[in-house]
C-alpha positions as CSV (number, residue, x, y, z in Angstrom):
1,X,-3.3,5.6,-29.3
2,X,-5.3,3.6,-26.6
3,X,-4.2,0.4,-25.5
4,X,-3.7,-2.3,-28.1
5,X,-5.0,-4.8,-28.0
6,X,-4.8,-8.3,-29.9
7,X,-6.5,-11.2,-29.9
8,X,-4.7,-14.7,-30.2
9,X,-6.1,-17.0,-32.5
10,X,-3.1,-19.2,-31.4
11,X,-4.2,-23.0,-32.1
12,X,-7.9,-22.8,-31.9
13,X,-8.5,-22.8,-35.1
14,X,-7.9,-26.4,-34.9
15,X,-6.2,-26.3,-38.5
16,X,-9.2,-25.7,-40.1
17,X,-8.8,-22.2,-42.4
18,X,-12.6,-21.4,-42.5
19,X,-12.8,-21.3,-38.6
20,X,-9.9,-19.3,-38.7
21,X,-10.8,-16.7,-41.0
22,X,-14.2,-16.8,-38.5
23,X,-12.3,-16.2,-35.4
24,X,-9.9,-12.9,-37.5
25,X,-13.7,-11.8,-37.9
26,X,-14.5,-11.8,-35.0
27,X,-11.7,-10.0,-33.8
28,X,-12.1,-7.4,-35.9
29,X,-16.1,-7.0,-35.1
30,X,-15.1,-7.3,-31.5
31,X,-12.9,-4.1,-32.1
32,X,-9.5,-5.6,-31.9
33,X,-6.0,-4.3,-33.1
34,X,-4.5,-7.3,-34.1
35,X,-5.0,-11.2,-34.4
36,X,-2.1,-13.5,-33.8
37,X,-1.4,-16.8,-34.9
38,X,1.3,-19.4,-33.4
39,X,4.2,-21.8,-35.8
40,X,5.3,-24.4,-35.6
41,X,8.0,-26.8,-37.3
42,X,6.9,-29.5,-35.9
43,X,10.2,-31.8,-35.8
44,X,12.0,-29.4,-34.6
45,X,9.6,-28.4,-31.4
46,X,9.6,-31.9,-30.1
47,X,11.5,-34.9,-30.1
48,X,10.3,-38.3,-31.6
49,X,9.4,-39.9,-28.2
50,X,7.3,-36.9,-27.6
51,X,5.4,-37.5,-31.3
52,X,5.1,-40.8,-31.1
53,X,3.2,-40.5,-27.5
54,X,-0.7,-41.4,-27.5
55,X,-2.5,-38.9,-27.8
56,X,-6.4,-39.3,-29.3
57,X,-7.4,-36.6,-31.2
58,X,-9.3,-35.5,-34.2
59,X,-6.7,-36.2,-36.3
60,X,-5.3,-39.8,-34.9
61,X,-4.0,-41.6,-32.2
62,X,-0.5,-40.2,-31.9
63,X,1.1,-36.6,-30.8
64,X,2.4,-36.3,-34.2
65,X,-0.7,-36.3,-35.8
66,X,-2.4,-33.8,-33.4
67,X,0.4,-31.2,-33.9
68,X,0.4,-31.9,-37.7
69,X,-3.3,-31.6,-38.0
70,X,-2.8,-27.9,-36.1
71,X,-0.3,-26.3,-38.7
72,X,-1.3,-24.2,-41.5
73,X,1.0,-24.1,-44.8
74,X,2.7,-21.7,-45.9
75,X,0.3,-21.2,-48.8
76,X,-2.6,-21.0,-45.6
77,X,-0.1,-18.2,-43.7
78,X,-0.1,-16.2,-46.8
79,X,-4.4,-16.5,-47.4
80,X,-5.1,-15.5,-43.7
81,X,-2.5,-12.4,-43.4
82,X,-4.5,-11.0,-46.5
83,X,-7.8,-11.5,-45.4
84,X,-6.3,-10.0,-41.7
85,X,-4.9,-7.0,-43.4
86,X,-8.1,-6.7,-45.8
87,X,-9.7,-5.7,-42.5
88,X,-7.3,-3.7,-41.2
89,X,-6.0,-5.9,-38.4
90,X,-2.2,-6.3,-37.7
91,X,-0.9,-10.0,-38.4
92,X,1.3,-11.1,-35.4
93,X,2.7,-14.6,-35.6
94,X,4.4,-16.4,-32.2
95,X,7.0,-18.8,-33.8
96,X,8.5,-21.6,-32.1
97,X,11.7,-22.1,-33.2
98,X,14.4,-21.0,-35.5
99,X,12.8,-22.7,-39.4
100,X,9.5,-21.1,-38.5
101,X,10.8,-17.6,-37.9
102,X,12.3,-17.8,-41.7
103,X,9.0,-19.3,-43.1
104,X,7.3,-16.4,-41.7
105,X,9.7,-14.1,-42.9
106,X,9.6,-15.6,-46.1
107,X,6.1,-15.5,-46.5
108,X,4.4,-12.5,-44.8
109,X,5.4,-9.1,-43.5
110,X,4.1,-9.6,-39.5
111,X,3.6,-6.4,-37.7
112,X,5.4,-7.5,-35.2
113,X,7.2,-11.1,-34.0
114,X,5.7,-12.3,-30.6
115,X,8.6,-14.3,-28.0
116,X,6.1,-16.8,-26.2
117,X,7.3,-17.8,-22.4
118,X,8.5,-20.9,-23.4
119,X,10.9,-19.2,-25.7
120,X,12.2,-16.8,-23.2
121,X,15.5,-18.8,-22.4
122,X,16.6,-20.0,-25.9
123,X,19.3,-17.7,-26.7
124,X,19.5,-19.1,-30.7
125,X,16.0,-18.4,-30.9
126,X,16.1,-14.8,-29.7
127,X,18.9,-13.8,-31.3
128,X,17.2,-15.1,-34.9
129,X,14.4,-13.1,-34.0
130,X,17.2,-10.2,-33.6
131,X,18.0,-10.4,-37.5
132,X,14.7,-9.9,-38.4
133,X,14.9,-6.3,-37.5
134,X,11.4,-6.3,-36.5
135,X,9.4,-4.9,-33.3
136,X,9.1,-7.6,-30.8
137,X,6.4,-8.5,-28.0
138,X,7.8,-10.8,-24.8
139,X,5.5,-12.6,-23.3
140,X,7.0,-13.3,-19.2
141,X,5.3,-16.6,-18.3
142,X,7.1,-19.3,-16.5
143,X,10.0,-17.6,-15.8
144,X,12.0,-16.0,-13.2
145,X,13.1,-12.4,-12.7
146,X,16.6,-13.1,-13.8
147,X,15.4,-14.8,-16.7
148,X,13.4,-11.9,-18.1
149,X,16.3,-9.7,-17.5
150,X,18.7,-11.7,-19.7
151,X,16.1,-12.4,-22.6
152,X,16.1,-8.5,-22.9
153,X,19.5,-8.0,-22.9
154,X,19.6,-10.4,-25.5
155,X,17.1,-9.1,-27.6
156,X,17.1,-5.6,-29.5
157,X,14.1,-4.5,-30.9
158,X,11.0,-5.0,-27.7
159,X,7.7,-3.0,-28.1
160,X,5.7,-4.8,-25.5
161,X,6.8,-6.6,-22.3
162,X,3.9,-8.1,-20.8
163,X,2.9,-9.7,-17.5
164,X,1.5,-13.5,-18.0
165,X,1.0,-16.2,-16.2
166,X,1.6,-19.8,-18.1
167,X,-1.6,-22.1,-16.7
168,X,-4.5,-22.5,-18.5
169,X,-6.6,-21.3,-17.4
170,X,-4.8,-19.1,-15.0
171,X,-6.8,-18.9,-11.2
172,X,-7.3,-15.7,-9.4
173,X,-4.4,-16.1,-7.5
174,X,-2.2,-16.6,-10.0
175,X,-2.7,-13.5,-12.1
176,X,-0.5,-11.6,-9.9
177,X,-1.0,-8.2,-11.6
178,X,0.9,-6.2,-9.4
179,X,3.2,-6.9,-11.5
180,X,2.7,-4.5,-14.3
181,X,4.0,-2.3,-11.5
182,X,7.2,-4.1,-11.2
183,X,7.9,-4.3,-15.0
184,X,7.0,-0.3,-15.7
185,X,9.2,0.3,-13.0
186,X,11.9,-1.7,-14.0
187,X,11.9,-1.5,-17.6
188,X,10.2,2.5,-17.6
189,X,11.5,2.4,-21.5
190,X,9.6,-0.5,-22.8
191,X,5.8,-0.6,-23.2
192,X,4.1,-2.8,-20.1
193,X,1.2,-5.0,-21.0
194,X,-0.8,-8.2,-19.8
195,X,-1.5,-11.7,-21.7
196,X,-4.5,-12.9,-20.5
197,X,-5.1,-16.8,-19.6
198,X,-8.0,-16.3,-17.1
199,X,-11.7,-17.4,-18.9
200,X,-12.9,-14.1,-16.9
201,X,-13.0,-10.4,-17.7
202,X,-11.7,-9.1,-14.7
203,X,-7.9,-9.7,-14.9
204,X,-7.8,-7.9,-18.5
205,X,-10.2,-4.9,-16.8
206,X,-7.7,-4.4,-14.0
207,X,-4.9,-4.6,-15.8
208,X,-5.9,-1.5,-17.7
209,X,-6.6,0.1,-14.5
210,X,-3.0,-0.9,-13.6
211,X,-1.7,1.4,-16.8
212,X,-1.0,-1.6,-19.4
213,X,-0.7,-0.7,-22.6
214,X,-1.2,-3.8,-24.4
215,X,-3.6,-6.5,-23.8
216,X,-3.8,-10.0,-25.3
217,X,-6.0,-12.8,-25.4
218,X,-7.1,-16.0,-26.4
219,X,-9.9,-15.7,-28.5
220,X,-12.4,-18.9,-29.3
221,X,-16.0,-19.4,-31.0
222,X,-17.0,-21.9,-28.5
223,X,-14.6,-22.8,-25.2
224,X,-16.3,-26.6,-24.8
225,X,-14.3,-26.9,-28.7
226,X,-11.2,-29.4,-29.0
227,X,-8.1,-28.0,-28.1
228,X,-6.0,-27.2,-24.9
229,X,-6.1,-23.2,-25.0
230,X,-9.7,-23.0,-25.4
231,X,-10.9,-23.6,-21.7
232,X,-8.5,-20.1,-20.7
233,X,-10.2,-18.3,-23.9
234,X,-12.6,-15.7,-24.4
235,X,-16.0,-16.4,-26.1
236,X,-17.8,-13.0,-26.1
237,X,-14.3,-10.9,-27.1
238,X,-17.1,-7.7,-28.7
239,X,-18.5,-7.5,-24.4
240,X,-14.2,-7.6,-23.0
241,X,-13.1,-4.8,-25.5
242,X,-15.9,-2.8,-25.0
243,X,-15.1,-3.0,-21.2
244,X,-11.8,-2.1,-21.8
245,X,-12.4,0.7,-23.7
246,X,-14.9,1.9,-21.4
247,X,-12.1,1.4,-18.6
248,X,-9.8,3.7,-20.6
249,X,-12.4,6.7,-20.4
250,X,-13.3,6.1,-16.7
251,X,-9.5,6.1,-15.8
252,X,-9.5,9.7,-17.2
253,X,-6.5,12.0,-16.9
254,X,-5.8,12.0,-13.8
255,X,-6.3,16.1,-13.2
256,X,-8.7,17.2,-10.9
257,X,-11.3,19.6,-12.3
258,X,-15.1,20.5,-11.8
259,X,-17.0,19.1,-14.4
260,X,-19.3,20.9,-16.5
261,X,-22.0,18.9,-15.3
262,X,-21.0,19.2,-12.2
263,X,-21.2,23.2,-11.5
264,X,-25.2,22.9,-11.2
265,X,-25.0,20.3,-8.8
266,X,-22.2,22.9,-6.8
267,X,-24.6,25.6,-7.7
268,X,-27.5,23.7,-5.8
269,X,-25.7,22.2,-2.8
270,X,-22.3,24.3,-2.4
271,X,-23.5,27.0,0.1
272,X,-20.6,28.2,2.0
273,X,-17.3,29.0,0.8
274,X,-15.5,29.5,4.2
275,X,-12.1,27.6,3.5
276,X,-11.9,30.2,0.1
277,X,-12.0,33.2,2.3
């Protein structure tokens, strides 16, 4: 299997189902693996001063109304992991807290669970995703070294550790991808990957180079939409997987041989042999 690669839908679908049914789509013409979505129980993410905070948006005046207005129903979960799976894509859902995980559970069979940074310290939270019994992708942003050691001690069941950096968009000199280096060396049992929040293709490209096995990315019809992911998303996902396929093939095996189309050319301009003899 090549590397996997999925793209996140996350939020910016802007709760509208036909957009996100567009954006799965598109994933799936773009040549992706998998789609993922993000829940949210919405009192229990953030505290009543936080809801009641301005906040104009298509849906009101208030921060309760924007993060309302972003959450699909149960009945909407169910819808768009058939019409995923129809196409053959895996369904990954990034919940964000402990209700969400069992409305998920309840509701659809995810391929795997995906452990956002900001989740990467709640030990109640990782440990619920632990009785799920299912494969689970950690996501590394915003947190320390010590911190990432700790989440996966606590957690039984990771896939995919990947390298990410939590600003949106994230600048060149916060990618930092050296340290896919650091994790497969560290962690040489778990698979190393990257989560993409850079608007470019380069990061995602060189992470491939860099041996990652998974990529992920924010995936978006049009970046100047509503919504606070889209500026570090991808518009033209069918050009970035195509590149990192083609970067697969050009990485090759690492085994030095003469090509078959390269024996003419030695025919032609190879004319001593002294260091044979």
């Amino acid at each position: 299997m090549g590397v996997y690669i999925i793209a996140e839908i996350g939020i910016n679908h802007n709760g509208n189902l036909g957009l996100a049914k567009e954006l799965i789509f598109k994933a799936k013409e773009s040549g992706c693996d998998a789609v993922k979505f993000q829940k949210r129980d919405v009192e229990s993410v953030y505290s009543q001063e936080e809801l009641d905070t301005f906040r104009e948006s298509p849906w009101g005046k208030t921060n309760r109304e924007q993060k309302f207005g972003l959450e699909f129903s149960e009945k909407d979960y169910k819808e768009l992991y058939l019409y995923a799976t129809n196409l053959n894509l895996d369904f990954i859902v990034s919940c964000w807290d402990v209700k969400s995980i069992d409305v998920i559970e309840k509701n659809i069979n995810v391929k795997y669970h995906k452990v956002a940074s900001a989740l990467l310290t709640n030990k109640k939270f990782l440990e619920k995703i632990n009785s799920t019994k299912k494969p689970v992708i950690l996501s590394t942003g915003m947190s320390t070294q010590y911190e990432i050691d700790v989440a996966l001690k606590i957690l039984n069941n990771v896939q995919y550790v990947l390298a990410c950096t939590s600003t949106y968009p994230t600048l060149d000199n916060e990618v930092n991808l050296r340290y896919i280096n650091t994790l497969k060396s560290k962690y040489p049992n778990l698979k190393v990957g990257f989560s993409n929040h850079s608007n470019g293709f380069i990061p995602t490209f060189g992470a491939v180079a860099l041996g990652s096995e998974c990529i992920e990315f924010h995936i978006t019809k049009d970046r100047t939409m509503y919504g606070s992911d889209q500026a570090a998303s991808i518009e033209n996902a069918k050009e970035l997987v195509s590149g990192i396929r083609k970067m697969e093939v050009v990485l090759g095996n690492g085994i030095k041989i003469v090509f078959e189309n390269e024996k003419g050319v030695k025919e032609k301009l190879r004319k001593v042999n002294d260091i044979l003899e």
